[in-house]
N, C-alpha and C positions, 0 to 999 in steps of 0.2 A: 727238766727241759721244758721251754714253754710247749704249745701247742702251735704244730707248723701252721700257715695257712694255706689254704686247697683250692687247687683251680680247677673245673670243670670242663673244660673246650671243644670246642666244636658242635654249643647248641644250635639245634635248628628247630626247634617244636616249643609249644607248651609246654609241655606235660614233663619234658627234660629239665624244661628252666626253672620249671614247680619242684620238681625234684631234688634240684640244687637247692633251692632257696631253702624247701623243708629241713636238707640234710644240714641245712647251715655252712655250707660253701662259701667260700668268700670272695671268690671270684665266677664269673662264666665267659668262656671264649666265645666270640663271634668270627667266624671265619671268612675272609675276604677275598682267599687266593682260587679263582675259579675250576683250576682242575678238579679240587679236593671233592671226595665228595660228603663232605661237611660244608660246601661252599652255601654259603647264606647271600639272599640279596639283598638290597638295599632295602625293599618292601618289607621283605620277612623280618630284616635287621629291626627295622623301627615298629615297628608290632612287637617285636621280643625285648627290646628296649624299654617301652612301656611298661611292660608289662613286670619288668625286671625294678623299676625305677621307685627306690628308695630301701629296696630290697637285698642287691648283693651289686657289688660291683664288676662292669662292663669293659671286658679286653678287647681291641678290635686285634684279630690278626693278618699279617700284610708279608706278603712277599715280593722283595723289590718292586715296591708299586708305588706310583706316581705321586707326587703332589696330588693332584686333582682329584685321584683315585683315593686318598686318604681323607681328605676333605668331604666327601662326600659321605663319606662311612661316618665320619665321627659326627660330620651334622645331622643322619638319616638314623645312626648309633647310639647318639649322645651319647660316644663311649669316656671311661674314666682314664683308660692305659692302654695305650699301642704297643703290640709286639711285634718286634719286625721278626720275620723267620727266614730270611735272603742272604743275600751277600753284601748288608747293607753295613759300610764302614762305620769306625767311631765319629767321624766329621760327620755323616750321614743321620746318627743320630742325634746328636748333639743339633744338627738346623732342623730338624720333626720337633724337637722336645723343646726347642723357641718358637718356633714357628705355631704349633699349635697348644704349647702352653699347658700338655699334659705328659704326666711321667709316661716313660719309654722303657720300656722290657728286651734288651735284645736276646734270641736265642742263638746257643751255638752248642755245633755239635761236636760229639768226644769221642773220638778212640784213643787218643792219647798226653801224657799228661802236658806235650805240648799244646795241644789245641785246648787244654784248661787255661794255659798261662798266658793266650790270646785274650783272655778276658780284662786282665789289667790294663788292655788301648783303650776299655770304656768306660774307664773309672772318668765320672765329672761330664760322660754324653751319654751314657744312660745311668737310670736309675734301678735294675735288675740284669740280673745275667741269669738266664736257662739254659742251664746245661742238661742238652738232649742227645739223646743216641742220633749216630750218622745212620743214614739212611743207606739203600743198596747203590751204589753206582749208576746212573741210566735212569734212577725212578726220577717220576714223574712228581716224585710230593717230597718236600723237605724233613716230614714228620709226621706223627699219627698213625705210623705203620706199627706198633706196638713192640718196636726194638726194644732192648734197653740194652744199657753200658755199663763198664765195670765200676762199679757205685767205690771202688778205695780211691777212683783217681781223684775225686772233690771230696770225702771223708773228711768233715769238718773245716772245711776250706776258709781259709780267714784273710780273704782278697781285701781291694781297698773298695767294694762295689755289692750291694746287697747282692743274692743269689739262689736260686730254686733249681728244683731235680724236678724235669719230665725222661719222658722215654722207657714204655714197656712197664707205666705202673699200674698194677690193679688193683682193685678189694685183698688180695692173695698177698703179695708184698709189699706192699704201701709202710704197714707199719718195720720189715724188716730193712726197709729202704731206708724210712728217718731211724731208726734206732744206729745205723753204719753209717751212715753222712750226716747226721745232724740237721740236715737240710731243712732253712728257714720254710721253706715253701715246697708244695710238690702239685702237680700239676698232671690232669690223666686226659684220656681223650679216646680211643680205640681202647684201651685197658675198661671203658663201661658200657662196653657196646654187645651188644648180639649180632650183629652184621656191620660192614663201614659203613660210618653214618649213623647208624640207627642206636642211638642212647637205650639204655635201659634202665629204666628208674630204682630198680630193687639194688643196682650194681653201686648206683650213685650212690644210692641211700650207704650201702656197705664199705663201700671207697671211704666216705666222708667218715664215718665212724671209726672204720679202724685208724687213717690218720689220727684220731682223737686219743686212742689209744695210748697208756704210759706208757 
């Protein structure tokens, strides 16, 4: 099996985004939805943009958010890939992914293997599916709470639409996560942290490697 690719999300520092880039990450999330507290600003965006810039590629993340609101991320971003994380339809994706002229990620969340089979509306308007753990009822964040979901429902899933595993991974299961899904891509966020928010470089480093893992 090839080697998945790894996303890192929810940088907001230096020393995170160094940490990615050393572990060989090949993606970093920028997070756009203000509750979170991973919420990046526009200012920090474009300093971590730079600084990321020729280095690893740039995911902006967006929950049901605006035209203008996106715009402004991707040009203060220069990001490479929008993730929407909302309730944002396949039409929805499909005018982001003309409109601004970069692949588009949508995520959605699983408890069951219906709401995997939702993934076939975005074959042809997006160009990724993230299949992520549902979050609690009432919460305030779509993701990042370090749920995860029963990894047989997308077990080698062969949709008409590339496709990655977040939700509840860490350095700990990363590798028993791709070995049971196959999952082209996997994606962490609260799984390398020491507090929310707060990356820890030793955790990235470890996530990243054991992905690499045969």
């Amino acid at each position: 099996m090839t080697r998945p690719a790894t996303k890192i999300c929810g940088i907001t520092t230096p020393q995170a985004l160094d940490a990615a880039i050393k572990a060989r990450a090949d993606y970093v999330g920028f997070n756009f939805f203000p509750p979170s507290p991973r919420y990046l600003s526009l200012t920090d965006a474009a300093a971590l943009a730079a600084r990321a810039q020729g280095h690893i590629a740039r995911v902006g993340v967006f929950v049901d958010a605006s035209d203008a609101a996106i715009a402004e991320a991707v040009t203060a971003a220069k990001l490479d890939v929008l993730q929407l994380h909302g309730e944002e339809s396949p039409a929805r994706a499909a005018q982001l992914k003309v409109q601004f002229g970069l692949p588009v990620w949508k995520a959605l969340t699983i408890t069951t293997s219906r709401d995997v089979e939702r993934a076939v509306a975005y074959a042809g308007a997006a160009d990724l599916i993230l299949f992520d753990a549902k979050t609690p009822k009432g919460s305030a964040l779509p993701g990042g709470m370090g749920l995860s979901f029963d990894w047989s429902l997308v077990a080698n899933w062969k949709g008409p639409i590339a496709w990655g595993l977040a939700g509840g991974l860490t350095p700990d299961n990363v590798a028993e996560a791709i070995r049971l899904t196959g999952a082209p891509l996997v994606d962490t966020s609260s799984g390398v942290e020491s507090a929310p928010g707060v990356k820890d470089v030793d955790k990235i480093a470890a996530f990243c490697k054991a992905a690499r893992r045969p």
